[in-house]
Structure formats: C-alpha cells, structure tokens
C-alpha positions in Angstrom: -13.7 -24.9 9.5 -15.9 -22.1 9.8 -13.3 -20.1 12.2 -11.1 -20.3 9.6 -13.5 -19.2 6.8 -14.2 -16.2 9.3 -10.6 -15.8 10.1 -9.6 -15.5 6.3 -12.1 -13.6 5.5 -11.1 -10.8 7.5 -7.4 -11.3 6.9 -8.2 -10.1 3.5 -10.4 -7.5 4.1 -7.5 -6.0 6.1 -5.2 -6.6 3.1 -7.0 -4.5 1.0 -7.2 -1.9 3.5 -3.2 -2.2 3.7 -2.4 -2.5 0.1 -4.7 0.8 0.1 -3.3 3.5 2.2 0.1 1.8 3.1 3.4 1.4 1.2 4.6 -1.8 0.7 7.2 -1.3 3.4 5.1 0.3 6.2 5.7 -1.5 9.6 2.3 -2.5 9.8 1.4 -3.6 6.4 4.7 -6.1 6.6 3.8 -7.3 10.3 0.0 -8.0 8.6 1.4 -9.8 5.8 3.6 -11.9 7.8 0.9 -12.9 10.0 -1.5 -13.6 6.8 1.3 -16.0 5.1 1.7 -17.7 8.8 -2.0 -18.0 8.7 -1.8 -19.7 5.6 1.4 -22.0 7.1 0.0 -23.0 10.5 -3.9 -22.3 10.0 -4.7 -23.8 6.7 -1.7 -25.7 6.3 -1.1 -24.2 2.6 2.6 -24.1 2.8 3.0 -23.6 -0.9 0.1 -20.4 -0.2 2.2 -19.2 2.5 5.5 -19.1 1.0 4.3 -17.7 -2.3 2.5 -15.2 -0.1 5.6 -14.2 2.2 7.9 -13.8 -1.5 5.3 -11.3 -2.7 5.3 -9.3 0.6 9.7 -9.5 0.4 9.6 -8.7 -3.7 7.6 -5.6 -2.9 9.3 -4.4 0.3 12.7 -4.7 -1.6 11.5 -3.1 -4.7 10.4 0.3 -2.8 14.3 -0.4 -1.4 15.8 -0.4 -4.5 14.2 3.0 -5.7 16.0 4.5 -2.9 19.0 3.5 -3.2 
C-alpha cells in the first residue's frame, strides 16, 4: 500500500506541473493523464476514479479542439 501512496503521490505532483505549463492537448500532458486514469483502473482499482478522470482529460482536449475549429 505504501508503493501506491508513493506512486500517487507523485502522479499528482506531475499533474500540477502539466496542468501548469502545458495545454490541455499537449502530447505529453495527454500521455500523463492517460497513464494517471490507468493508474487509478489497474493500480487502485478505482474504476469509477479512472473513468471520471480519463472524461476530464477528453472534455478538455476537445474543448481546445473546438476553439479551433
């Protein structure tokens, strides 16, 4: 349990950095969120965390889309 503590821990220190200094449809800052919301599936087994987590990352991405358009 404490790996995970650790493990979660830094996941969201690395999503603060992201939310930071990249836009919500930067490569990196997707791949990163992706990986947190798997985290969430697989590593905690918080499927409801994981999903809400992965429709967040997709409302944003396709938001930024939409102003481009």
């Amino acid at each position: 349990m404490k790996l995970t503590n650790i493990t979660h821990s830094s996941y969201l220190q690395a999503w603060e950095i992201a939310q930071e200094h990249l836009s919500s449809n930067d490569p990196l800052k997707l791949e990163l969120g992706l990986t947190i919301s798997k985290f969430y599936y697989d590593g905690v087994g918080d499927k409801e965390k994981a999903l809400e987590f992965a429709k967040h990352l997709f409302d944003d991405g396709n938001l930024i889309l939409k102003f481009h358009n």
